[in-house]
N, C-alpha and C positions, 0 to 999 in steps of 0.2 A: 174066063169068067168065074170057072171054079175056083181057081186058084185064088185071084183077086175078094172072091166072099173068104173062103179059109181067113188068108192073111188078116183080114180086119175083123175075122170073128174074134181070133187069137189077138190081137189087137185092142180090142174091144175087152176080152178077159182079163187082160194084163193089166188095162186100166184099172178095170175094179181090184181084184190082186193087189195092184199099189197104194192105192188108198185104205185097203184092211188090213195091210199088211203095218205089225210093231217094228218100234225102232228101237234100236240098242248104241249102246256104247262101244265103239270096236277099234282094235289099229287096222288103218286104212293100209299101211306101209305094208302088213303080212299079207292083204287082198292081194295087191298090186302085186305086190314079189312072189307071189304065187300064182297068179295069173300069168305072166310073162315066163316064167319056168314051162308053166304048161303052152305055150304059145310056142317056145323053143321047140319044143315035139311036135306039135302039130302043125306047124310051119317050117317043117326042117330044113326046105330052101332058103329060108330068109332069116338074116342074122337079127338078131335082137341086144340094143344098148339100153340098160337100165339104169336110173338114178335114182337114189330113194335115201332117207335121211338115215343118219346110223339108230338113232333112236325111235319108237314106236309111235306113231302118231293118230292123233282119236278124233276122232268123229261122233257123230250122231248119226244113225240110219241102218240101212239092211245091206249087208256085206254083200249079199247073192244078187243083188240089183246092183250093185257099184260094179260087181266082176261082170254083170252081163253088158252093162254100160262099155266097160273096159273090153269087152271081147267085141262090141260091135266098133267100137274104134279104129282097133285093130284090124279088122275084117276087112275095113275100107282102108285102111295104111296101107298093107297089104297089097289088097287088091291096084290100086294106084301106083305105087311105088316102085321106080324104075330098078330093075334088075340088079343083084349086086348092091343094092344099097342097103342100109341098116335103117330096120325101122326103131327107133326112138321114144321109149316110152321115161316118161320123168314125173317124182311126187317130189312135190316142195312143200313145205309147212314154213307157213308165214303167220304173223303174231294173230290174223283174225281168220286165215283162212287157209285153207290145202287147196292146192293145185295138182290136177293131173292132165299131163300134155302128152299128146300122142303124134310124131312127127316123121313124115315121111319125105322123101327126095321123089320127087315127079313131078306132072302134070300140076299146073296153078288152078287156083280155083275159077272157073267162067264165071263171068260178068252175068250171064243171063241165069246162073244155079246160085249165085252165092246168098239175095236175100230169100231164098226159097230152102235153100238146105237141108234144115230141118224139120220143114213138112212132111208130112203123110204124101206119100206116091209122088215124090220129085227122085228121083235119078237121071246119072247122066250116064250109066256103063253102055257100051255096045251091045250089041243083041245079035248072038249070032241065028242063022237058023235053024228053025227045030227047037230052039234051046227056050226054058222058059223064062218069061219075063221076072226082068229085076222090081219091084215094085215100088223100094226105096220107102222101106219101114224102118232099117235101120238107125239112120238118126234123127227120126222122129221118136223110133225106143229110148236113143239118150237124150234127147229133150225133156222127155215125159218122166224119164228118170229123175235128171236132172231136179227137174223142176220139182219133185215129190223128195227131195232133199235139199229145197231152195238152194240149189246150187244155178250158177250161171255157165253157160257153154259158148264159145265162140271159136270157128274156126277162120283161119287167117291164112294169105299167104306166107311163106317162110322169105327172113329179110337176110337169110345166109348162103342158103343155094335155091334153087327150084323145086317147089313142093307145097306141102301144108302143112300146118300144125293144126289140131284141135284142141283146146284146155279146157276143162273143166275146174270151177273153181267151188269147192266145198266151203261151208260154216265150221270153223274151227271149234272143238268144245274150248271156252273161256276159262275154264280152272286148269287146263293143261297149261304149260309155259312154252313159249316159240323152241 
């Protein structure tokens, strides 16, 4: 029960945090490629494939919330994704919008998690004993993100091997060019 108040106090501060929190003009391309560098180390079991456009690409928003968005992605790629496989992060810049997809080789999404996903306290990890509860704030953090950079998020089965992918699809700035 302790635990469960924490997570939704911190929850709850984050909310507020992202609504007084400024936005700026930033390339999203240096987030990402520096997020996934650090992910290389702190993941050292797990290989990391990255894609990103050779050129700089801008946004509107708070770089520090796209990389936390970015590392809780991750976390569940990760955590899911069958051994020996590469986890897969990719930014696209398309004429109205950036994408960023985080995809993994595993487990498909359940039938009974998929329209819940991004709720507060939906998880589906195992629970060993003794250990403590998963509470599944995680992509409820990048919805909430998400959404505080009208961005759109959707996670899908993968139609290439067994897995998922998550995308996140950003507002492009309009004065950059595709």
């Amino acid at each position: 029960l302790a635990t469960l108040i924490t997570r939704m106090t911190e929850a709850t501060r984050l909310e507020r945090m992202l609504r007084d929190t400024e936005r700026e003009r930033f390339d999203v391309r240096a987030v990402v490629s520096g997020c996934v560098e650090g992910y290389r180390e702190a993941y050292a079991h797990r290989r990391f494939e990255l894609t990103v456009p050779e050129a700089p690409v801008f946004v509107s928003g708070v770089p520090d919330l796209i990389a936390q968005m970015l590392d809780k992605l991750v976390a569940n790629a990760v955590d899911f994704a069958r051994e020996g496989s590469a986890i897969e992060v990719e930014l696209r810049a398309l004429a109205h919008e950036v994408t960023i997809s985080v995809r993994n080789e595993g487990p498909p999404l359940s039938p009974q998690i998929r329209e819940r996903l991004f709720r507060s306290m939906t998880s589906v990890r195992p629970q060993a004993a003794g250990e403590e509860p998963h509470l599944g704030l995680g992509l409820y953090i990048v919805q909430f993100n998400a959404d505080c950079h009208h961005a759109k998020v959707v996670a899908r089965d993968r139609s290439d091997v067994e897995g998922v992918e998550v995308e996140v699809a950003l507002p492009r700035l309009v004065s950059d060019p595709a």
